[in-house]
MARSE-304705 format. One record per residue: z, x, y of N, C-alpha, C in turn; residue number from 1. Coordinates in nm, 2 decimals. Layout:
// MARSE-304705
{{Z, X, Y}, {Z, X, Y}, {Z, X, Y}, NUM}
...
// end
This chain:
// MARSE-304705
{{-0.74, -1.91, 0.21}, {-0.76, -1.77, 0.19}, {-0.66, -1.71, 0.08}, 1}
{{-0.69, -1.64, 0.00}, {-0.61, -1.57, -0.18}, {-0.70, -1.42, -0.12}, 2}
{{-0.53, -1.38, -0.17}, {-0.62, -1.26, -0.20}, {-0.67, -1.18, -0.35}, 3}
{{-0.75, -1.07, -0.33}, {-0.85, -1.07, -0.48}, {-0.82, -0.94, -0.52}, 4}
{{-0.80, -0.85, -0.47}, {-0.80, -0.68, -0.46}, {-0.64, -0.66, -0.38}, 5}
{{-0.59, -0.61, -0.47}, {-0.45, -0.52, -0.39}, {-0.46, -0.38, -0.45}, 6}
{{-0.49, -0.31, -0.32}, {-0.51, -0.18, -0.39}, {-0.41, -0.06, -0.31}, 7}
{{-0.35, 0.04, -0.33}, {-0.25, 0.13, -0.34}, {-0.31, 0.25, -0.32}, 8}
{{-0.27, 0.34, -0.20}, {-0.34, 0.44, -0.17}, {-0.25, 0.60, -0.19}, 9}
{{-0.35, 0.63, -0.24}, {-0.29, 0.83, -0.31}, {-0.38, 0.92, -0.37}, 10}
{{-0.33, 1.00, -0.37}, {-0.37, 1.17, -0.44}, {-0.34, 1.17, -0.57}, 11}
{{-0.47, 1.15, -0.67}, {-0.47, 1.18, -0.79}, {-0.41, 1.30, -0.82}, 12}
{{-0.31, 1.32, -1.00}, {-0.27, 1.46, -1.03}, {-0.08, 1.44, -0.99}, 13}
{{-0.09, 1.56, -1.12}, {0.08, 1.56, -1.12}, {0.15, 1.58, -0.97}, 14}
{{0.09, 1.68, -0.89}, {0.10, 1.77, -0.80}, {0.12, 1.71, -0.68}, 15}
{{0.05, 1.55, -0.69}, {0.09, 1.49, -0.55}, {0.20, 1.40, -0.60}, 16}
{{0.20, 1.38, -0.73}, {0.29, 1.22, -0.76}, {0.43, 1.19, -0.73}, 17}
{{0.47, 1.30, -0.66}, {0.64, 1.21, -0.62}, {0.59, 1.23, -0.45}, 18}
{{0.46, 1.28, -0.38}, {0.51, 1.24, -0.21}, {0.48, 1.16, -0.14}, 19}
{{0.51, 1.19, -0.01}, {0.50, 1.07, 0.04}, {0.36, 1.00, 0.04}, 20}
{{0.24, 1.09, 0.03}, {0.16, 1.01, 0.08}, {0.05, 0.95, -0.07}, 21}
{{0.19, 0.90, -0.13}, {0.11, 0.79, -0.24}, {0.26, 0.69, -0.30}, 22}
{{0.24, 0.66, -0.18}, {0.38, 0.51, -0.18}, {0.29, 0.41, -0.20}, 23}
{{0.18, 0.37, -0.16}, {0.05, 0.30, -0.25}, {0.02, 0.25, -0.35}, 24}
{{0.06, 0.42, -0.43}, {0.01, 0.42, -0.57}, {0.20, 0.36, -0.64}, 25}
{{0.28, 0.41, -0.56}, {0.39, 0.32, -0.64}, {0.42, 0.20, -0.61}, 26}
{{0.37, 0.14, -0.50}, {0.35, 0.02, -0.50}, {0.27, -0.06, -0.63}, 27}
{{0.19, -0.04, -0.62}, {0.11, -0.10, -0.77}, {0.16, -0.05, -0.91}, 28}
{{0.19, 0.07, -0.91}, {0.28, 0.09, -1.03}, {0.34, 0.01, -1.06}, 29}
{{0.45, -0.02, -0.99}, {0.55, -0.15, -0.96}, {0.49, -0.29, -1.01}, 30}
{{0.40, -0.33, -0.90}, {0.33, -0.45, -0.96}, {0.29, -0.38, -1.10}, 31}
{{0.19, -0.37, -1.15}, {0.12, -0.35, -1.31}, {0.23, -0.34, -1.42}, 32}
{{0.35, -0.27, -1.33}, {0.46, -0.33, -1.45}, {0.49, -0.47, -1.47}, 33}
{{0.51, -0.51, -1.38}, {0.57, -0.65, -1.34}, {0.51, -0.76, -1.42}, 34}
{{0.34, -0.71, -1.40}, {0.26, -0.80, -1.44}, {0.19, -0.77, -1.57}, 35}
{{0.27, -0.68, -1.65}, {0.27, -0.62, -1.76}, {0.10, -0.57, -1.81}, 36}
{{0.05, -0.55, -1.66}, {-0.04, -0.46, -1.72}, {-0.05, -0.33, -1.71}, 37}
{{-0.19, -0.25, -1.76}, {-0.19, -0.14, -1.78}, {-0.33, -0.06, -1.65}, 38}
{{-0.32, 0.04, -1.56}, {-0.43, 0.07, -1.50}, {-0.51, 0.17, -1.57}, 39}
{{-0.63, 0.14, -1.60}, {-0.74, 0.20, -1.66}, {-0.84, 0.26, -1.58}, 40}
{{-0.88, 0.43, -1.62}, {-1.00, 0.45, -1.55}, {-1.15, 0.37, -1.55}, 41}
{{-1.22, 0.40, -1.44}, {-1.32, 0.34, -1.44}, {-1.43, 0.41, -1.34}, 42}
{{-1.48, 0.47, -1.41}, {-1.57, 0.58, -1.32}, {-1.66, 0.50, -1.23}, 43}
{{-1.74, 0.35, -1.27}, {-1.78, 0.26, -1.18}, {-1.74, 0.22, -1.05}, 44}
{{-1.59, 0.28, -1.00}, {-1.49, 0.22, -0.90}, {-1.43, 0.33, -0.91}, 45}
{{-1.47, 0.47, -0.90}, {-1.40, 0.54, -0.87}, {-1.25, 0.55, -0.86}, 46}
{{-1.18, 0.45, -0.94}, {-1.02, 0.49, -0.94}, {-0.98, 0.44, -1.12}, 47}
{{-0.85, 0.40, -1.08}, {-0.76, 0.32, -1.21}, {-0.80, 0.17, -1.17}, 48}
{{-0.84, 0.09, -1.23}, {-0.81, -0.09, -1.20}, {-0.73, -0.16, -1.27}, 49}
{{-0.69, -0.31, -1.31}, {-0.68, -0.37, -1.41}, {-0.70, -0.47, -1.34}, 50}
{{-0.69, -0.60, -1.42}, {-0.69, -0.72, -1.37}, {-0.55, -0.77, -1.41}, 51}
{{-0.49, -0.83, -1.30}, {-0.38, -0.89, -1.34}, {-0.36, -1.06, -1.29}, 52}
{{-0.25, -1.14, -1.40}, {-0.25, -1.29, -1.33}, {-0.09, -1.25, -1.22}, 53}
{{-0.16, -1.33, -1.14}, {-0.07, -1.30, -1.01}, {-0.04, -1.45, -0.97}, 54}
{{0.08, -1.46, -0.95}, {0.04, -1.61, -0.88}, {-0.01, -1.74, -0.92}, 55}
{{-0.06, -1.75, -1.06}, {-0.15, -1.83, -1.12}, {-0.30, -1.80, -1.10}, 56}
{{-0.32, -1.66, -1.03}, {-0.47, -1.64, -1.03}, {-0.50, -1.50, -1.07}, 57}
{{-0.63, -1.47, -1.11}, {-0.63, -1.34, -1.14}, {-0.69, -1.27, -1.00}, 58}
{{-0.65, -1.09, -1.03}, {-0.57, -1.06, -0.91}, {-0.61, -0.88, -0.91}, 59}
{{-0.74, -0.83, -0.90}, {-0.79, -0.67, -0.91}, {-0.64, -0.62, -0.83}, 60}
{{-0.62, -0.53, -0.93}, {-0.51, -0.41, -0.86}, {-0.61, -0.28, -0.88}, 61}
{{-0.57, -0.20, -0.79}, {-0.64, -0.03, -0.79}, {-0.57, 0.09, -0.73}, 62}
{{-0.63, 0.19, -0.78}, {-0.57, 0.28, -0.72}, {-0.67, 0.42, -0.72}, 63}
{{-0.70, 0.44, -0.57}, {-0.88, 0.55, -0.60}, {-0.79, 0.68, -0.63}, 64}
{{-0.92, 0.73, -0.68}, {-0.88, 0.86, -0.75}, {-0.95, 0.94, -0.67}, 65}
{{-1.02, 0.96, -0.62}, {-1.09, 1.06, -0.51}, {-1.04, 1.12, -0.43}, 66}
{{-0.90, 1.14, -0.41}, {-0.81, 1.13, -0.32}, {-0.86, 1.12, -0.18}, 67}
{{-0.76, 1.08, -0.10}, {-0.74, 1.01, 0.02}, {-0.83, 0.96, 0.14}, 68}
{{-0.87, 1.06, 0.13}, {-0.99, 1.10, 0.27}, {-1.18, 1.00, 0.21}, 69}
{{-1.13, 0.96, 0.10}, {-1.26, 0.94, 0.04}, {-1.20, 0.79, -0.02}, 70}
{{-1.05, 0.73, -0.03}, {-1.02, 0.59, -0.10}, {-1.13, 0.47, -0.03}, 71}
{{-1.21, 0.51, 0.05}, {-1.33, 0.43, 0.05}, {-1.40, 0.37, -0.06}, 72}
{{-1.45, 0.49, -0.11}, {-1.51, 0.43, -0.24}, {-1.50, 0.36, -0.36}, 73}
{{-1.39, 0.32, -0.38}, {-1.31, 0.29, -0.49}, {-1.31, 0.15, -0.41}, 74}
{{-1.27, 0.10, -0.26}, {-1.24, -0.01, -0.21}, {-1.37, -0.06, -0.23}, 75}
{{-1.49, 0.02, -0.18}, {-1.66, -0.04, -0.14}, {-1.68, -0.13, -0.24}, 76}
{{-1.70, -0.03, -0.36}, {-1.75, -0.04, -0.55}, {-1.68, -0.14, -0.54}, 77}
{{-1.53, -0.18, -0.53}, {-1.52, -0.30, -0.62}, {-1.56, -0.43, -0.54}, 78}
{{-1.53, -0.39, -0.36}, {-1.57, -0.50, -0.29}, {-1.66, -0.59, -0.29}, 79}
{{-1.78, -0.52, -0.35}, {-1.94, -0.52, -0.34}, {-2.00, -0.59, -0.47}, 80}
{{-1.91, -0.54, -0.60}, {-1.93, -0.58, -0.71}, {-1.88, -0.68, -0.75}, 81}
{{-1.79, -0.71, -0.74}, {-1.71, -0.88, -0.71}, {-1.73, -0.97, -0.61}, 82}
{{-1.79, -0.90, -0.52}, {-1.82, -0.99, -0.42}, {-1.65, -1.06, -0.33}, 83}
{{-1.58, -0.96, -0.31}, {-1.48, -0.95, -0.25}, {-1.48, -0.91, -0.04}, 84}
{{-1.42, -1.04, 0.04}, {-1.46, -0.98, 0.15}, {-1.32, -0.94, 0.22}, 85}
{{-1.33, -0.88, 0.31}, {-1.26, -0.80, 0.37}, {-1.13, -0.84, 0.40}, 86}
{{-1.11, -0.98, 0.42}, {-0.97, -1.06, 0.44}, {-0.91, -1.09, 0.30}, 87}
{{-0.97, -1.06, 0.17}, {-0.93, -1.11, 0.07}, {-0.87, -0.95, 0.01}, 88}
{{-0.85, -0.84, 0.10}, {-0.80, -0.72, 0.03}, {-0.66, -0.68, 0.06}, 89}
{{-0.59, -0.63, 0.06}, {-0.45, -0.59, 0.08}, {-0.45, -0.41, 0.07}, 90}
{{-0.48, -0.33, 0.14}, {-0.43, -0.20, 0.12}, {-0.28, -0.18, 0.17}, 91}
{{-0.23, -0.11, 0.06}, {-0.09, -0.04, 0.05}, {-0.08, 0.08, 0.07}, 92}
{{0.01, 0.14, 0.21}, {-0.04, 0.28, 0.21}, {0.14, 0.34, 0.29}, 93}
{{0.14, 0.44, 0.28}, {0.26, 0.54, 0.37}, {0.22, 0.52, 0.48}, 94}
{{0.33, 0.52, 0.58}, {0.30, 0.48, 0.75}, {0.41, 0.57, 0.79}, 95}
{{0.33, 0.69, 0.91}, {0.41, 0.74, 0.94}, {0.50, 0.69, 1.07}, 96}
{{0.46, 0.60, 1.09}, {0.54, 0.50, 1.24}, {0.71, 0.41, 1.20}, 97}
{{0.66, 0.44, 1.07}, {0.80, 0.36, 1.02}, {0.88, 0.45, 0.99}, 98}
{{1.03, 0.44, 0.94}, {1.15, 0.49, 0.88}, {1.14, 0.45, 0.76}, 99}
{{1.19, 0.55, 0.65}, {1.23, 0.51, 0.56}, {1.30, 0.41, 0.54}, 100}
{{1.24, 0.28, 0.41}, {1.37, 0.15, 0.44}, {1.29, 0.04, 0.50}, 101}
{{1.17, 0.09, 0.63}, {1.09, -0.02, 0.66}, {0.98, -0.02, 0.63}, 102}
{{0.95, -0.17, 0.61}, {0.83, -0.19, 0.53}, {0.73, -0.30, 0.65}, 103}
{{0.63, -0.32, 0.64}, {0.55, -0.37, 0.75}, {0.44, -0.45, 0.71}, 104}
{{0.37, -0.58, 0.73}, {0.27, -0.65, 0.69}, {0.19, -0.67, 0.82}, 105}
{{0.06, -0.66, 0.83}, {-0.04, -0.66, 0.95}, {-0.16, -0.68, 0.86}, 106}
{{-0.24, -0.74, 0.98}, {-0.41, -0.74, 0.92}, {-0.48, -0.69, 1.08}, 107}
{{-0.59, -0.65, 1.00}, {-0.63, -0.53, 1.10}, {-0.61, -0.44, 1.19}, 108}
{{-0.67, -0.39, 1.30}, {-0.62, -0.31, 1.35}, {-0.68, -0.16, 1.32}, 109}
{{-0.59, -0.07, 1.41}, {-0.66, 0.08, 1.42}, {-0.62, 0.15, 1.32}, 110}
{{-0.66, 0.24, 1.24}, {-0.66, 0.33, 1.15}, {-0.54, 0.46, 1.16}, 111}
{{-0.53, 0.47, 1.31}, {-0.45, 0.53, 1.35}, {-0.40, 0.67, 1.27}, 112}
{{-0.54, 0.76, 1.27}, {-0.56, 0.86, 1.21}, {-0.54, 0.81, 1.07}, 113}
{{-0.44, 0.74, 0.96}, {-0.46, 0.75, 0.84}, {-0.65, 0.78, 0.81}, 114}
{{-0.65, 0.91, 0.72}, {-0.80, 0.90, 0.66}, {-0.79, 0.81, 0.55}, 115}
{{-0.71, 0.73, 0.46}, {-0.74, 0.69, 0.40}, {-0.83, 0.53, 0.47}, 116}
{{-0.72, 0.49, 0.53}, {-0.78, 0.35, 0.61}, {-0.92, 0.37, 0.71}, 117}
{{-0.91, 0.50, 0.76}, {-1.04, 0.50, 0.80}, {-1.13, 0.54, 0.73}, 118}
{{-1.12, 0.59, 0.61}, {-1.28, 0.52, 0.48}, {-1.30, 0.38, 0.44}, 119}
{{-1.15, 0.34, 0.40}, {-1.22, 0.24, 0.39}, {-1.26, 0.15, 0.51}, 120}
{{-1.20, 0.16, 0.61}, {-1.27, 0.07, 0.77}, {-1.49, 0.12, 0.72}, 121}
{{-1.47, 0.24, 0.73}, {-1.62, 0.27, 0.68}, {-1.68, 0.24, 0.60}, 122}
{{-1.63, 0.23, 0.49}, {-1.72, 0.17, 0.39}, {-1.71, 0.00, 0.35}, 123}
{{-1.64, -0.05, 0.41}, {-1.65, -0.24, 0.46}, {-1.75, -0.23, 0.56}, 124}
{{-1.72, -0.13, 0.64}, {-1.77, -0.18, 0.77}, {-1.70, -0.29, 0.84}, 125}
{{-1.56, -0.29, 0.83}, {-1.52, -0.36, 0.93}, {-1.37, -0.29, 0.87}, 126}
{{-1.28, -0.36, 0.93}, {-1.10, -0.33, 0.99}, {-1.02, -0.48, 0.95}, 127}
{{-1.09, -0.56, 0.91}, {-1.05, -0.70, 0.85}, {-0.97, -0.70, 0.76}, 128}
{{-0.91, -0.60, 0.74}, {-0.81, -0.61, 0.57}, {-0.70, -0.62, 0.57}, 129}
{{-0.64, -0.69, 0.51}, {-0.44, -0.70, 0.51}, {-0.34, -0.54, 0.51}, 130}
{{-0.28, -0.47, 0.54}, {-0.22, -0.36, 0.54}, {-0.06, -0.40, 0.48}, 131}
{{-0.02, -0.37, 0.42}, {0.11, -0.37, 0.36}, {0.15, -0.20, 0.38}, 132}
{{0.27, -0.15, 0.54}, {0.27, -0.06, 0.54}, {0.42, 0.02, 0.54}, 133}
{{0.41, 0.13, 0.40}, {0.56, 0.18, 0.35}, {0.61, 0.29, 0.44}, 134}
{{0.70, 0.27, 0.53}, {0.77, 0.35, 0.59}, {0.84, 0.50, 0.56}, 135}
{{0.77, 0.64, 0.55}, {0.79, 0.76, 0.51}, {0.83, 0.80, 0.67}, 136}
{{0.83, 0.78, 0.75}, {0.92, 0.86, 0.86}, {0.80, 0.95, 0.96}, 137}
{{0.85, 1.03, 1.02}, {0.75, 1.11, 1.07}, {0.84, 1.28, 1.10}, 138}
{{0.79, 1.36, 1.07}, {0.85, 1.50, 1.08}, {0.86, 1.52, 1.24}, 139}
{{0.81, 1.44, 1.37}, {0.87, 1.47, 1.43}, {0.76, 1.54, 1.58}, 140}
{{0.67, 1.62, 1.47}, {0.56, 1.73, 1.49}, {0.44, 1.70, 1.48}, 141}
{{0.36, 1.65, 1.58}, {0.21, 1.67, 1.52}, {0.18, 1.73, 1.38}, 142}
{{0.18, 1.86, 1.40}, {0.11, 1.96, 1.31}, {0.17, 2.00, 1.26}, 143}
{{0.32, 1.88, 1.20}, {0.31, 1.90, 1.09}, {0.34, 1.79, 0.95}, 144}
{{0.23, 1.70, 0.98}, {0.21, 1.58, 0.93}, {0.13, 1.59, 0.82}, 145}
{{0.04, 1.72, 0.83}, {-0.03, 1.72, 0.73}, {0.07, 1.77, 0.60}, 146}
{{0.13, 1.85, 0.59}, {0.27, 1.88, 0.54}, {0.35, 1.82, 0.51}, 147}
{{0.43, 1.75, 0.52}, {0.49, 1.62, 0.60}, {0.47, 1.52, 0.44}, 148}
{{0.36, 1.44, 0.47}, {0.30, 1.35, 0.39}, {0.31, 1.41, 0.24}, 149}
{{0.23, 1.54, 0.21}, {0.22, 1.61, 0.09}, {0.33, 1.67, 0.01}, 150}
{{0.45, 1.64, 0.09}, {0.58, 1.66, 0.02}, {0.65, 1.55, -0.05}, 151}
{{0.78, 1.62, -0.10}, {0.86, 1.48, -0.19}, {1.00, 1.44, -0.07}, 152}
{{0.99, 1.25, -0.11}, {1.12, 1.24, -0.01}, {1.23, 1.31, 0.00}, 153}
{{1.34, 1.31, 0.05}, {1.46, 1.38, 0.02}, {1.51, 1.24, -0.09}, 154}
{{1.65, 1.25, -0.12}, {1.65, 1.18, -0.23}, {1.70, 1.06, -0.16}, 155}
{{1.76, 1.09, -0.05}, {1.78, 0.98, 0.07}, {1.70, 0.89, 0.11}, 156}
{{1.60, 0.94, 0.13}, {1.45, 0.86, 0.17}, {1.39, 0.81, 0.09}, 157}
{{1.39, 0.87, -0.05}, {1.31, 0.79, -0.19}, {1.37, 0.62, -0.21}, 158}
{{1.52, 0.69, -0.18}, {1.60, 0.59, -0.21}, {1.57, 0.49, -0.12}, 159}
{{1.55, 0.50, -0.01}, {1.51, 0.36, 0.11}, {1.37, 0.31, 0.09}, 160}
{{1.27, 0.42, 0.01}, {1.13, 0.37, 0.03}, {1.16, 0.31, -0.13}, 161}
{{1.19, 0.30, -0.22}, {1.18, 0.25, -0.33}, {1.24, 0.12, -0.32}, 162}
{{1.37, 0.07, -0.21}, {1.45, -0.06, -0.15}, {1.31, -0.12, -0.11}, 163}
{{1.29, -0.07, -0.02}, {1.16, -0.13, 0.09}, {1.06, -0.22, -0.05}, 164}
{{0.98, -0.11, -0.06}, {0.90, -0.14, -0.17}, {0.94, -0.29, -0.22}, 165}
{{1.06, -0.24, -0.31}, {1.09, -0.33, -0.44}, {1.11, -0.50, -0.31}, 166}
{{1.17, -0.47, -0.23}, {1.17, -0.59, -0.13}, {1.00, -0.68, -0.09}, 167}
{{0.95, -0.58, -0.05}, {0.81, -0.63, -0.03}, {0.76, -0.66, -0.15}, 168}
{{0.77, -0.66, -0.25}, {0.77, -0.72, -0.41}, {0.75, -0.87, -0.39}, 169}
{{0.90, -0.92, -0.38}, {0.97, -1.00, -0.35}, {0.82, -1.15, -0.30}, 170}
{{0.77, -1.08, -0.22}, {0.69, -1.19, -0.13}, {0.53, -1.19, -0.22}, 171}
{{0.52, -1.12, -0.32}, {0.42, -1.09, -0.40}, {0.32, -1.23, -0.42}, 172}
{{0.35, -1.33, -0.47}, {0.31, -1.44, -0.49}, {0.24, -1.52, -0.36}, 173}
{{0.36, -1.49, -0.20}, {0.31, -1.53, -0.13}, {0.17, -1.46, -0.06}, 174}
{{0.17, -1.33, -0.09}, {0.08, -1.28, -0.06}, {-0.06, -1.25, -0.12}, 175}
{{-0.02, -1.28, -0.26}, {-0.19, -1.33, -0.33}, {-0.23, -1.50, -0.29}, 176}
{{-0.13, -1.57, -0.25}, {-0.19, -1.69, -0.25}, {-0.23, -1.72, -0.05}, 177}
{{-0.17, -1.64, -0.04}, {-0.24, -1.62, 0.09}, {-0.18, -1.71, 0.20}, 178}
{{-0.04, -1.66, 0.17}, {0.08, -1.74, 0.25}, {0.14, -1.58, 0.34}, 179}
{{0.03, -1.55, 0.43}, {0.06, -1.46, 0.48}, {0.19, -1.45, 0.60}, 180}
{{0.22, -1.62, 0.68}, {0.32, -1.65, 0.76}, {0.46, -1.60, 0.69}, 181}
{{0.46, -1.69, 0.58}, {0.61, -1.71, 0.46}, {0.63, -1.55, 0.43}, 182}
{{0.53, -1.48, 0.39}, {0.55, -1.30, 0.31}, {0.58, -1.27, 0.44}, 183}
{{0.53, -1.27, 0.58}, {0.55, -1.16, 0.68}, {0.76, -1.21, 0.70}, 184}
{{0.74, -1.35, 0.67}, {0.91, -1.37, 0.75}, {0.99, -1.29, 0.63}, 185}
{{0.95, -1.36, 0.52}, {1.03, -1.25, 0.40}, {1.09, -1.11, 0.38}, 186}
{{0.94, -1.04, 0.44}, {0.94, -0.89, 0.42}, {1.02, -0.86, 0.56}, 187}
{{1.01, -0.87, 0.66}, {1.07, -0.87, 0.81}, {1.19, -0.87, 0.81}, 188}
{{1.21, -0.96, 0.80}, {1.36, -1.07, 0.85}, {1.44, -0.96, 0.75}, 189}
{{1.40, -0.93, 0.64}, {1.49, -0.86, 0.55}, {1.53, -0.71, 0.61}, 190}
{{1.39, -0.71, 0.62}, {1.39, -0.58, 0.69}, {1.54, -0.53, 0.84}, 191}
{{1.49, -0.64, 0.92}, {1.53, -0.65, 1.00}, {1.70, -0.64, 0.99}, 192}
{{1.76, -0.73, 0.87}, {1.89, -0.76, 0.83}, {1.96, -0.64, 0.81}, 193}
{{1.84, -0.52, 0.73}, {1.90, -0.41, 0.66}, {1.92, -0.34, 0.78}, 194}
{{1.84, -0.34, 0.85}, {1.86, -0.25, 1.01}, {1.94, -0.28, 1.07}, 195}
{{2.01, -0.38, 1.17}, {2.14, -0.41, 1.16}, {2.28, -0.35, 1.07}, 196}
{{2.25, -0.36, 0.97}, {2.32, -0.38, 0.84}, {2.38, -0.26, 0.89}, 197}
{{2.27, -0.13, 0.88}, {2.27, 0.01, 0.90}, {2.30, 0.01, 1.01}, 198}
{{2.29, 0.00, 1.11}, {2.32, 0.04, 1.27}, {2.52, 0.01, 1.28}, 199}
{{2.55, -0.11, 1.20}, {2.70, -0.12, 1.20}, {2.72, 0.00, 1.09}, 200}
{{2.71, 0.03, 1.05}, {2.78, 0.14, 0.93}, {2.79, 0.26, 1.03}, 201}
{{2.70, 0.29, 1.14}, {2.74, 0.44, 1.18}, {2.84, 0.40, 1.31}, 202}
// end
C-alpha cells in the first residue's frame, strides 16, 4: 500500500490564512516547497492540486477551496477521477485533542465533530483514510471552538505547531511509500521525547 493523494485541510482567502483551522493547508505548503512544486487551481477538483515526485513516486497533493464543511468535494473529484481508494489518501487537518507541539498519525476512525473529515467520510463513503493530525489545543469551552479554530496561534503556539509540522515532515517518504509502522514510531517517539523534554523545564 503507497499512498496517492495527501491532501491539507482549510478556509480559502487571506482572512483565514494564519489560523488554526488550516494547519492542513500548511502542511502541504511545506511539502510543495520541498518538492519544489507549485499548487494550481482546478475548478475540476474543487481546490489547488499539483502533482509531485515523492518518494520516487508521483504523489497528488491538494488543498479544497470550498471551505471546510464541504473539503469533501475536492477529496471525492480527485478520488474518483484517479481511481484513488480510501487507504491510499492521507488527510491533514487541526485537532483539537492535541496541544500545540503534538502531532498524531491514525487511520480511521470517528470524525469527531471535525466537519471537514465528516464530508469527506461522506463523500468516500467510508472512514478508511490515513489522518495526519496537527495539534491547535482546545479553548477549553465547548462554545467556543467555533472561535477558537478561526483565530491566529499566539506566537507561542505557531511556534510549537510549525516544530510539530516540520517533524512530521521528517517521516514524509515513509508515509507515501506506505511504511505506515516506521512514520508512526518517527512522528511519536519524537513527539513523545519533546514532552518529556518540556515537562523537565517546568
Amino acid at each position: 500500500m503507497t499512498l496517492k493523494l495527501l491532501v491539507g485541510l482549510g478556509n480559502p482567502g487571506p482572512e483565514y490564512e494564519a489560523t488554526r483551522h488550516n494547519a492542513g493547508f500548511w502542511w502541504i505548503d511545506a511539502v510543495a516547497r520541498m518538492s519544489g512544486v507549485n499548487l494550481q487551481p482546478e475548478k475540476g477538483f474543487f481546490g489547488n492540486v499539483a502533482k509531485a515526485r515523492i518518494a520516487g513516486q508521483m504523489v497528488w497533493l491538494a488543498e479544497p477551496m470550498t471551505f471546510m464543511n464541504r473539503s469533501g468535494q475536492c477529496v471525492g473529484a480527485l478520488a474518483r477521477f484517479y481511481r484513488i481508494e480510501p487507504h491510499e489518501i492521507l488527510v491533514v487537518h487541526d485537532e483539537l485533542d492535541l496541544q500545540p507541539g503534538q502531532v498524531k498519525l491514525k487511520k480511521g476512525g470517528s470524525h469527531a465533530g471535525h466537519n471537514g473529515l465528516k464530508d469527506i467520510q461522506a463523500q468516500l463513503g467510508s472512514a478508511d483514510f490515513w489522518r495526519l493530525r496537527i495539534g491547535v489545543g482546545h479553548p477549553g469551552v465547548k462554545s467556543e471552538v467555533i472561535h477558537w479554530v478561526l483565530r491566529k496561534p499566539a506566537r507561542e503556539d505557531m511556534d510549537a505547531i510549525d516544530l510539530a509540522s516540520a517533524r512530521s515532515i521528517t517521516a514524509l517518504d515513509d508515509l507515501v511509500q506506505g511504511e505506515m509502522e516506521l512514520a508512526m514510531r518517527k512522528i511519536h517517539s519524537a513527539a513523545m521525547q519533546e514532552k518529556k523534554f518540556s515537562s523537565l523545564e517546568k
